[in-house]
Structures are given as structure tokens and as C-alpha cells.
Residue frames relative to the residue before (quaternion, step in Angstrom):
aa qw qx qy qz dx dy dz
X 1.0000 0.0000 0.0000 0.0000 0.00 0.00 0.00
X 0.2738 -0.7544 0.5858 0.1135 3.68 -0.61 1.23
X 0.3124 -0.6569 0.6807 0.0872 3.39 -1.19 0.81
X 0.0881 -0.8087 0.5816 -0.0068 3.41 -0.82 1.17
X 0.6787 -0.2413 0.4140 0.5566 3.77 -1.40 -0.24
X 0.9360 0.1708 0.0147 0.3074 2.74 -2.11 0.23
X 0.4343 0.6740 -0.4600 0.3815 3.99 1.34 0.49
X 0.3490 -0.6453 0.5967 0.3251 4.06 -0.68 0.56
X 0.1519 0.8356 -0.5270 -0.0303 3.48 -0.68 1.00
X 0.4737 -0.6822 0.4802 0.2822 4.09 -1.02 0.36
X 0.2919 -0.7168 0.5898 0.2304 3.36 -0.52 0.66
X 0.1889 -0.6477 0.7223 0.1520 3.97 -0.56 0.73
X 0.9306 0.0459 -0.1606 0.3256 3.80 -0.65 -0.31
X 0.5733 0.4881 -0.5362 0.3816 3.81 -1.23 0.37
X 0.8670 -0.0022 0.3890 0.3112 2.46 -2.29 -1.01
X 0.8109 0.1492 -0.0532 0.5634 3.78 0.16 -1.18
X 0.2045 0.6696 -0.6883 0.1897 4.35 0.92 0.60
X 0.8291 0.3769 -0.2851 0.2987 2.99 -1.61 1.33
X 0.4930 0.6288 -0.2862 0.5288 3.50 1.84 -0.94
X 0.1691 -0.6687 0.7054 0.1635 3.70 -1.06 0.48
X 0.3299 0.6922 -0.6366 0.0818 3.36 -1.59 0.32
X 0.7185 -0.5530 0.3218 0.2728 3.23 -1.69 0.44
X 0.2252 -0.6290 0.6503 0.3616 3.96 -0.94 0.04
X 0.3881 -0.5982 0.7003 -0.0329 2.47 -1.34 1.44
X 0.6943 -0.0453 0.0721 0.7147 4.08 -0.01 -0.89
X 0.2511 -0.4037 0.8594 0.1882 3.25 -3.07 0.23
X 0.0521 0.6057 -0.7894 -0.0857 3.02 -1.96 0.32
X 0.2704 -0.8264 0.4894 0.0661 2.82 0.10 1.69
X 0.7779 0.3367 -0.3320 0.4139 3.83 0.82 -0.52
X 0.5465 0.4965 -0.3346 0.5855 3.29 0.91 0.55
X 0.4938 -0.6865 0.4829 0.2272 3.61 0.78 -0.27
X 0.7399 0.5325 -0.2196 0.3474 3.46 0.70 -0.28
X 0.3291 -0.7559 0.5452 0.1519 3.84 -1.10 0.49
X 0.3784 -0.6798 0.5923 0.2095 3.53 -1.09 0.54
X 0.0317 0.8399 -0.5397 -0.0478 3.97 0.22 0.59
X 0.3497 -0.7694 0.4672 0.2598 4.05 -0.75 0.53
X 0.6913 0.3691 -0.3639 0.5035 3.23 -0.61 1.37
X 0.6992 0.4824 -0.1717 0.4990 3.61 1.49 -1.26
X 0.8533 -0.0558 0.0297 0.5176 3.06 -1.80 1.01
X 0.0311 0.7752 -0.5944 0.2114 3.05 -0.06 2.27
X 0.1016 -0.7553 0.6311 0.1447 3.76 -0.70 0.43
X 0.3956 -0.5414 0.6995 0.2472 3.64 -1.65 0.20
X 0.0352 -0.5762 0.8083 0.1154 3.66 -0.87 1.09
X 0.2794 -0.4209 0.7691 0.3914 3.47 -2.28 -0.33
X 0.1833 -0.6274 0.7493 0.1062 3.30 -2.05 0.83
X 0.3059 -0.8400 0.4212 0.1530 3.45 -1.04 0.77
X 0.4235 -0.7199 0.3141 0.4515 3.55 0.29 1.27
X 0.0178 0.6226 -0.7784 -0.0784 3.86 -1.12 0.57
X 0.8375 -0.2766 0.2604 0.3928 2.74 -2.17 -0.83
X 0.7047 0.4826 -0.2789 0.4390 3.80 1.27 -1.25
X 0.7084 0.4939 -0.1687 0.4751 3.44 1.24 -0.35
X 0.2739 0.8320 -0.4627 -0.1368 3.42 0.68 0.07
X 0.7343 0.1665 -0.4785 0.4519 3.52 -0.27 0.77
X 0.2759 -0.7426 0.5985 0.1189 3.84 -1.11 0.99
X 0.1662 0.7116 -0.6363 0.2473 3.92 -1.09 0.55
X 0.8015 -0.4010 0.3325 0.2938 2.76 -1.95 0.22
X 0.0487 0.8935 -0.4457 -0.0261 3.91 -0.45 0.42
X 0.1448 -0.8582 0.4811 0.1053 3.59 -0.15 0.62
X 0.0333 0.7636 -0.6371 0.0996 3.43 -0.88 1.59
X 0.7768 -0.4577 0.3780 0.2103 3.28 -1.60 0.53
X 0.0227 0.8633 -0.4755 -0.1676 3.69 -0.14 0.54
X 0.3477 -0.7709 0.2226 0.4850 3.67 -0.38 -0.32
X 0.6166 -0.5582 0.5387 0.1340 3.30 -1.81 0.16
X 0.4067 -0.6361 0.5597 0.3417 3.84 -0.95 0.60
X 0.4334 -0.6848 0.5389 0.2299 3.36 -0.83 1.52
X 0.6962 0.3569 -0.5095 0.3583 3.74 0.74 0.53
X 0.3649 0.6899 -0.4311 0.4528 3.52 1.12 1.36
X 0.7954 0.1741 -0.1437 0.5625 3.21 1.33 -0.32
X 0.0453 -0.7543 0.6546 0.0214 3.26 -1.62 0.21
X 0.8153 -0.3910 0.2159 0.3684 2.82 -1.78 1.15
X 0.3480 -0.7446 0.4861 0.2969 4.14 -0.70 0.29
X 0.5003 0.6159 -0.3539 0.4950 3.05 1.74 -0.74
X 0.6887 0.5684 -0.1317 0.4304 3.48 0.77 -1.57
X 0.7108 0.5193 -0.3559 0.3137 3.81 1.35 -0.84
X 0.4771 0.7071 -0.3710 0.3670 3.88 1.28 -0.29
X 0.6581 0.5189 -0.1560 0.5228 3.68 1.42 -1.50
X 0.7457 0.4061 -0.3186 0.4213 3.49 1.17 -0.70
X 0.5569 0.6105 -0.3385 0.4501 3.55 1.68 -0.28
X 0.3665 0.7839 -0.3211 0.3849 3.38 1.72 -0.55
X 0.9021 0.1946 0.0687 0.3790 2.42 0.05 -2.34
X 0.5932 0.4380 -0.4720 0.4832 3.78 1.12 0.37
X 0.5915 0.4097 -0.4633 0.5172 3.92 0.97 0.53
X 0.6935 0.4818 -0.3584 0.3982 3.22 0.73 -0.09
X 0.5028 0.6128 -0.3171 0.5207 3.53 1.86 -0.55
X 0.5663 0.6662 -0.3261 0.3594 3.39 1.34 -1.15
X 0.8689 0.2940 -0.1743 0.3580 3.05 0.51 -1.67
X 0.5846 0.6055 -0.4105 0.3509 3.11 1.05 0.24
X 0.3444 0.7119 -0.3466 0.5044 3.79 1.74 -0.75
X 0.9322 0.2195 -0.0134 0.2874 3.24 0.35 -1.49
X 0.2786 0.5621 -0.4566 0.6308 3.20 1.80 0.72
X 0.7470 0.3808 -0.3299 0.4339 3.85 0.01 -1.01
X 0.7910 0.2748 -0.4282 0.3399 3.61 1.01 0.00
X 0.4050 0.5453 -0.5838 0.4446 3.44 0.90 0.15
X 0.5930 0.5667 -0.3970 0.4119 3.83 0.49 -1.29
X 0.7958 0.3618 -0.2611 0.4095 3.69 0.35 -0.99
X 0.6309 0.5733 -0.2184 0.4750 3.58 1.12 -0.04
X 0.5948 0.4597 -0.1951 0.6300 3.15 2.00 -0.45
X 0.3585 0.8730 -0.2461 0.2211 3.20 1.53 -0.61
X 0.4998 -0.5718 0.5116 0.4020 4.44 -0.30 0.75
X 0.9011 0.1728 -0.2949 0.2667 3.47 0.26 -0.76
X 0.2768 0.6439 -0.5439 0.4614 3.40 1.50 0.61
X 0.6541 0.4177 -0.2780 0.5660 3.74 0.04 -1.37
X 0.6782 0.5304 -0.3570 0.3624 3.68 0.22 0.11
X 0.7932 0.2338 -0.2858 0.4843 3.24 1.34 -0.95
X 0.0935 0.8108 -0.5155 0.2610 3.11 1.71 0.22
X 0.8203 0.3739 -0.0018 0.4328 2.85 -0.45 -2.57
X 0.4671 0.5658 -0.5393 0.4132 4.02 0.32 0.19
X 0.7626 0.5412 -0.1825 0.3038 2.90 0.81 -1.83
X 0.5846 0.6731 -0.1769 0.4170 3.21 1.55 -0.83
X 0.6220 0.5812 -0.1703 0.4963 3.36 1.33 -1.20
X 0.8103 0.5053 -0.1871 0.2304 3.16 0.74 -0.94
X 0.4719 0.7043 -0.2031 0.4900 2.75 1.94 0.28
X 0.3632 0.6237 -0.5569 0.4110 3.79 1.67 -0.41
X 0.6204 -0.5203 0.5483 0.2091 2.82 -2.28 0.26
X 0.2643 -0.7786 0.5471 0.1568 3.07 -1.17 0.89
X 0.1435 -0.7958 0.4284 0.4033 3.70 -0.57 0.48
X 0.8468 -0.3741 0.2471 0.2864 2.76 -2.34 0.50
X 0.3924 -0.7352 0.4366 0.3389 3.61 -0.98 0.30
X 0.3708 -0.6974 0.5688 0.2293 3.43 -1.10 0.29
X 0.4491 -0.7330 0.5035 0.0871 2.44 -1.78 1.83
């Protein structure tokens, strides 16, 4: 799935998991997205001649473009990792219930009988 300009995407992990916002820029060789609102930084700007008043300024940095995903696209993936979930965890009750559990169970049990004493 290709992320493009101007797509609404969800950030799933960091600092800002959960936040929606637009791409703004790709850097496609670097791997990374520019998202609005996410993983803001404070640059100083020094007043010059094009700038005329300098200060504190907060701008978007980017993000590993495997941090986000499509918003459209995030509802289907919540789907399908609760549904992965419940299946993980059927197979372990299933394997714990399992003929050859209950098998070494009872070994373990046996092995406890009395032994008799040795002769002197």
C-alpha cells in the first residue's frame, strides 16, 4: 500500500499513536513522511531582512512511513489483529487441553509409588 501526498493518515506507534493528520511531504529515499500536527520540533529563526521578526517556530519533522497507515485502511487492520488475537489464543487453551498434556500429567503422578526397602 503506497502512501501518497495529501493522504489522511494514523500514526499506530510513538509519541503521537492514534493522532490523524495530513502528509504534507514523502521522502521516499529515506523512508519517511512529513505528517501535520506529528513529531513537532521548535527551530529558532534569526530575524534578517526576509524575515523580519525571528523566534521560536514549530514545524513538522519526519516520521518512518512504517508508523503510519492509511486512516481509511486503519478500521480493517483493527479487524484483523482482533481476530488474529482470538485465534493465538484458542490454539493455546486447545494445546493445554491437549491428549498429550494429560499424558504427561499422569507419568508424573506414577512416579511417586513406593519403592520397597532394600535388603541388607
Amino acid at each position: 500500500m503506497k502512501i501518497k501526498k495529501d493522504d489522511i493518515v494514523l500514526v499506530n506507534t510513538g509519541e503521537y499513536k492514534g493522532k490523524k493528520g495530513k502528509v504534507l511531504q514523502i521522502l521516499p529515499k529515506q523512508d519517511k513522511v512529513v505528517v501535520e500536527g506529528v513529531n513537532l520540533r521548535t527551530h529558532f529563526v534569526k530575524a534578517s531582512s526576509s524575515t523580519a521578526e525571528g523566534g521560536l517556530i514549530k514545524r513538522e519533522s519526519p516520521i518512518h512511513i512504517s508508523n503510519v497507515i492509511l486512516a481509511s485502511a486503519s478500521k480493517t487492520s483493527a479487524a484483523k489483529n482482533s481476530s488474529t488475537k482470538k485465534k493465538s489464543k484458542s490454539t493455546v487453551s486447545a494445546a493445554k487441553t491437549s491428549p498429550a498434556a494429560k499424558k504427561k500429567s499422569t507419568t508424573k503422578k506414577t512416579s511417586k509409588t513406593k519403592t520397597k526397602p532394600k535388603a541388607k
